[in-house]
N, C-alpha and C positions, 0 to 999 in steps of 0.2 A: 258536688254534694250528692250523697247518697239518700236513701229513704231513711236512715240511722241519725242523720241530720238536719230533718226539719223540723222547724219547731213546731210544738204541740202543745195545748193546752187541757189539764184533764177537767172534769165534771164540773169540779171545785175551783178552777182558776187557777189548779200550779200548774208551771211550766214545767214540760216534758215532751220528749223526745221517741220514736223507733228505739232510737242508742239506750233507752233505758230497758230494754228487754234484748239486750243484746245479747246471741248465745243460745237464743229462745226461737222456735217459731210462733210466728204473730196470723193468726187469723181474724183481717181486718173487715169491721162489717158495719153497712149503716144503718141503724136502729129507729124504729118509732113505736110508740106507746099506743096506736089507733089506727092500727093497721090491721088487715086481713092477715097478715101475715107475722101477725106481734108474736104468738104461739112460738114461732123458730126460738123464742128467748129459754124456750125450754131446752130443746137439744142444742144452742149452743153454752149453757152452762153445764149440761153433761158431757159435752165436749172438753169444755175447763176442766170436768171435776175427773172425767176419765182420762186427761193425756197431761193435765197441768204438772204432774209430779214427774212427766216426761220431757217437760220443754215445752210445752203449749201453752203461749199465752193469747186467748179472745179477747178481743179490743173490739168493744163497743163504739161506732161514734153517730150519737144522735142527730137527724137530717130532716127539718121541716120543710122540705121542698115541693113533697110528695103528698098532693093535696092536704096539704097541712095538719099531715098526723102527729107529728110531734111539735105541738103547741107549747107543751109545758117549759117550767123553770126548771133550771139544773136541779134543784131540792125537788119537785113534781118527779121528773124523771128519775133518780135516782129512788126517791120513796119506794115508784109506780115498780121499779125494773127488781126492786128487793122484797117488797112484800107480793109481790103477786107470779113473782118469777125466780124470788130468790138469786139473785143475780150476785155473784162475788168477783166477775172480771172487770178487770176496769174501764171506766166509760168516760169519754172526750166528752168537752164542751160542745155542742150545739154548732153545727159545721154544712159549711157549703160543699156539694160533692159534685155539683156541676153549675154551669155557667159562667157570666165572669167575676163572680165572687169565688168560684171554687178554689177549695183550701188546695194549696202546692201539694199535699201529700196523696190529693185525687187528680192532681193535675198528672203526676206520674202513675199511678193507679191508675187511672182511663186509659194507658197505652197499652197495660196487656188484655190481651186477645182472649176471650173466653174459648169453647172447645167447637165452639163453630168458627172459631176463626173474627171473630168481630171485637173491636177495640172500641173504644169513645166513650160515651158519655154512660154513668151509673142509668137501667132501668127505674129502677123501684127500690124501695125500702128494702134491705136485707140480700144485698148484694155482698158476694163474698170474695174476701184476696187474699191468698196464703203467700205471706211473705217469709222468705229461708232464713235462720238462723245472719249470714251475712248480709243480710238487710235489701236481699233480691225478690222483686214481686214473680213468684214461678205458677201461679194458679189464680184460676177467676170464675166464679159462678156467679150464674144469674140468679135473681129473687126467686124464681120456683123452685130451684135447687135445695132439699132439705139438709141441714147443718150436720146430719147423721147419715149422709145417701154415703153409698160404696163410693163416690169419687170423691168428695169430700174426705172421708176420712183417709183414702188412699193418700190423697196428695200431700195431706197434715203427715203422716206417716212417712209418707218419703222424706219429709225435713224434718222430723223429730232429730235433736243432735243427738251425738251417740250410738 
């Protein structure tokens, strides 16, 4: 099974997959609505809006783990991520990113290594995964990492297809 073949659930309840943006690079990241860090929802919809016409798709997936900043209902969250951040990438249903409820698609996510070399468990809200067009996780930032720094964009740039 590949990351193109786990199942996935979006905001709404349909089922979906990696495999539905296949072809695309996926910049995967887990979101919350009361975070110090909520602000990122702005530069990673200009990430959307500046690479989406390139292959870049941002994939939201919302994570109350983290002292429980993302409390809301899927209708809260998406309201909160559209009118206050204008949000037009698509957002997963409300997901475990660690422990042992954690969803299989953070189960394989937690194995790549950030740029220090460190694998395991998500820090914080807004932890970032650049996965390649053939559904390979090849990049990972940690929560302080902004959605617009020079290695971010680098890395989304080296998998843009084309």
């Amino acid at each position: 099974m590949t990351l193109h073949d786990i199942p996935l659930r979006t905001l709404v309840g349909e089922p979906t997959t990696l495999g539905a943006y296949g072809g695309r690079t996926v910049l995967v990241v887990n979101v919350a609505s009361r975070c110090g860090l909520t602000p990122q929802y702005e530069g990673l919809e200009r990430l959307q809006q500046t690479y989406g016409d390139r292959g870049l798709t941002v994939l939201g997936v919302p994570c109350n783990q983290f002292a429980g900043q993302e409390p809301g209902s899927a209708e809260e969250i998406r309201t909160f991520c559209s009118a206050t951040y204008g949000v037009t990438f698509p957002l997963l249903e409300k997901t475990d990113v660690n422990g042992e409820g954690r969803h299989p698609l953070y189960a394989e996510l937690t194995k790549v290594a950030d740029a220090d070399g460190e694998a395991g468990d998500v820090q914080w809200n807004f932890e970032k995964f650049v996965v390649s067009p053939a559904g390979e996780p090849v990049a990972r930032f940690r929560p302080g990492t902004e959605p617009e720094s020079a290695a971010v964009v680098s890395a989304i740039e080296a998998q843009l297809p084309g």
